[in-house]
C-alpha positions in Angstrom: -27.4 58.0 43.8 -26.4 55.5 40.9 -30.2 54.3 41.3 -31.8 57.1 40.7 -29.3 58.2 37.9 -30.6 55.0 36.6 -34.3 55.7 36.9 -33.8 59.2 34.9 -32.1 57.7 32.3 -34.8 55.3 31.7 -37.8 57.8 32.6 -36.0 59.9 29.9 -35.9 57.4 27.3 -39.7 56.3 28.1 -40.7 60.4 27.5 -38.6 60.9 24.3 -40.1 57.6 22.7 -44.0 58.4 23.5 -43.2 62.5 22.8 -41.2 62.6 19.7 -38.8 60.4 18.7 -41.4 57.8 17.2 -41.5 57.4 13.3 -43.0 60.1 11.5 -45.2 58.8 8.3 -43.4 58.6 5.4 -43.9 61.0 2.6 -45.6 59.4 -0.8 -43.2 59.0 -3.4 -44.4 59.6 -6.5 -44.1 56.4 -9.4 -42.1 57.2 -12.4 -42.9 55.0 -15.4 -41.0 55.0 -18.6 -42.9 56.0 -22.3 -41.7 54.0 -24.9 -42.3 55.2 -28.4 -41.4 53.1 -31.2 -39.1 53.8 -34.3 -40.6 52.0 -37.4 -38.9 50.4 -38.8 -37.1 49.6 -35.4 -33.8 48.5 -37.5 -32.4 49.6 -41.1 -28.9 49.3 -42.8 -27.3 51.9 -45.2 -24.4 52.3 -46.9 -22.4 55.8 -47.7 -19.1 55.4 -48.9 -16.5 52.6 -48.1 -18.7 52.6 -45.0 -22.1 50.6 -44.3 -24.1 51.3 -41.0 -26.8 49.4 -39.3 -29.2 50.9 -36.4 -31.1 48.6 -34.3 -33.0 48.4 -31.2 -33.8 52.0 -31.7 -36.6 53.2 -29.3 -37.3 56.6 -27.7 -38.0 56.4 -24.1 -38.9 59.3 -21.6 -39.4 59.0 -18.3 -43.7 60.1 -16.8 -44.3 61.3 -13.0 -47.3 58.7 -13.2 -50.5 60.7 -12.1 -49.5 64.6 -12.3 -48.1 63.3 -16.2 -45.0 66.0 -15.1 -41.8 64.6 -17.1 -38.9 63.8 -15.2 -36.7 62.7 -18.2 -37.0 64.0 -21.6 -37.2 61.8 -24.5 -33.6 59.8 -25.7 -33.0 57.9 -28.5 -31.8 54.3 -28.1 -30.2 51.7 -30.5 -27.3 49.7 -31.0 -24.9 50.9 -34.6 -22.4 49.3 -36.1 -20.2 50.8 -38.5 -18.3 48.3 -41.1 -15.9 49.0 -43.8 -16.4 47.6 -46.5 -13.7 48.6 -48.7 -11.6 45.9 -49.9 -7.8 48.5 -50.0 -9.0 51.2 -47.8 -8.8 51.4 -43.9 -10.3 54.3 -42.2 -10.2 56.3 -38.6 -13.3 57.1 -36.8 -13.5 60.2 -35.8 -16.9 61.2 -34.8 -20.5 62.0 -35.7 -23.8 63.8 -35.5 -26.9 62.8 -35.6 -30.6 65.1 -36.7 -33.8 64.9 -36.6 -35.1 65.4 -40.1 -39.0 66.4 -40.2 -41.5 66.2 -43.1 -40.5 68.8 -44.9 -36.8 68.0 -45.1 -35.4 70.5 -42.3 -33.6 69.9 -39.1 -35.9 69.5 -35.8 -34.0 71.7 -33.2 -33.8 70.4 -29.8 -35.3 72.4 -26.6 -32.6 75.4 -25.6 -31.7 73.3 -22.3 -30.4 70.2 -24.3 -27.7 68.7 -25.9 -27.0 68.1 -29.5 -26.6 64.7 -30.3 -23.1 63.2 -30.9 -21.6 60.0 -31.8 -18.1 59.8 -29.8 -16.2 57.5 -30.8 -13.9 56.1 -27.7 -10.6 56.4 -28.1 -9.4 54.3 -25.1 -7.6 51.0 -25.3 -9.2 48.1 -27.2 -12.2 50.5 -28.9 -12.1 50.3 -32.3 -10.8 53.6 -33.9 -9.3 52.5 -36.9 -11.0 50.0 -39.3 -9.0 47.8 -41.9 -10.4 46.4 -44.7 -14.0 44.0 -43.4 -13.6 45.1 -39.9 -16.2 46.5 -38.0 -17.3 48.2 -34.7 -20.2 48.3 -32.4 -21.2 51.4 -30.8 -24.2 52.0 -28.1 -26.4 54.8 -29.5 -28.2 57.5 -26.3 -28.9 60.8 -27.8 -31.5 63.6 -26.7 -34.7 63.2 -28.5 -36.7 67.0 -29.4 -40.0 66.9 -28.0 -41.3 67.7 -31.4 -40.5 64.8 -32.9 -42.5 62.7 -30.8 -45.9 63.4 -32.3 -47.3 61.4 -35.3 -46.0 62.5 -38.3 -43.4 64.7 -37.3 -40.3 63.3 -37.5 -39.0 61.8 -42.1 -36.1 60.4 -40.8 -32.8 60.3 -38.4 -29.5 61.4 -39.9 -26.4 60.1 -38.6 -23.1 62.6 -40.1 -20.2 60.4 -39.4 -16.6 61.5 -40.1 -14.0 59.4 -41.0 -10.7 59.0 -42.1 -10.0 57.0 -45.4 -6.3 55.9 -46.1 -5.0 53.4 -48.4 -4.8 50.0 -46.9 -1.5 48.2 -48.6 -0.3 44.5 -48.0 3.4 44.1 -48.9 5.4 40.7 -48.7 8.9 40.8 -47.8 11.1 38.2 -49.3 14.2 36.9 -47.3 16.8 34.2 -49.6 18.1 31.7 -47.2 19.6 28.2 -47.6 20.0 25.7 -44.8 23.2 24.7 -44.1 26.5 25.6 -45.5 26.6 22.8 -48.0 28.2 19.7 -48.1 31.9 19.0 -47.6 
């Protein structure tokens, strides 16, 4: 009896590997490549304010289904900014900013319905830099939705970064304690 349990539990296992259970082919999975379109020029520093900013790295990347061209991942803006006060009395507190798309005639380039409107957050978690005294400065990693309409040649004047700060008056004060060593002489 245990024998010829044996031999159906084998014969079984012979059947369900010729029959079914072998690999199926696997399906082709599509290659997605990234499009990188550059920002000329890729860096620039301005100043507004007690406050001077500088944008590098910038690229715009989206993400191509290569062959059918279908986009998996709209366009997104990419750089690096840091934000420095330059104010030699003043600190200020980050709070926040926006950034548009400016096109050639001067006017906002709206992004598609199904997107987000770009924001600078700025973290307010332990060791991020908030508040900046006087010659301080902070680094902040820039990823915002790019409109599609932007991305042909000549579209796009320029990219406009709202920030809103904070300014309060940055004071040093010395505080003067009279002491003498000793009690004198006796």
């Amino acid at each position: 009896m245990l024998m010829r349990t044996g031999v159906m539990a084998v014969s079984a296992a012979v059947a369900a590997m010729m029959f079914g259970c072998s690999p199926q082919p696997g399906a082709t999975v599509a290659v997605v490549k990234d499009k990188i379109y550059s920002v000329t020029p890729a860096a620039m520093k301005v100043k507004s304010g007690i406050v001077t900013g500088e944008l590098t790295e910038m690229k715009v990347t989206e993400r191509i289904e290569e062959g059918s061209g279908r986009i998996t991942s709209p366009a997104k803006l990419s750089g690096k900014l840091v934000l420095k006060n330059v104010s030699a009395d003043q600190s200020l507190r980050l709070i926040g900013g926006k950034v548009l798309y400016i096109d050639m005639q001067g006017k906002p380039i709206k992004l598609e319905e199904n997107r987000t409107a770009p924001m600078l957050r700025i973290a307010s978690s332990y060791g991020s830099q908030e508040r900046l005294d006087p010659g301080q400065d902070s680094t902040q990693t820039l990823d915002a939705d790019f409109p599609a309409a932007a991305l042909g040649a000549k579209k796009l004047k320029e990219i406009r970064l709202e920030l809103s700060y904070i300014p309060s008056a940055f004071r040093e004060e010395a505080l003067n304690f009279n002491v003498s060593i000793g009690g004198g002489e006796k």
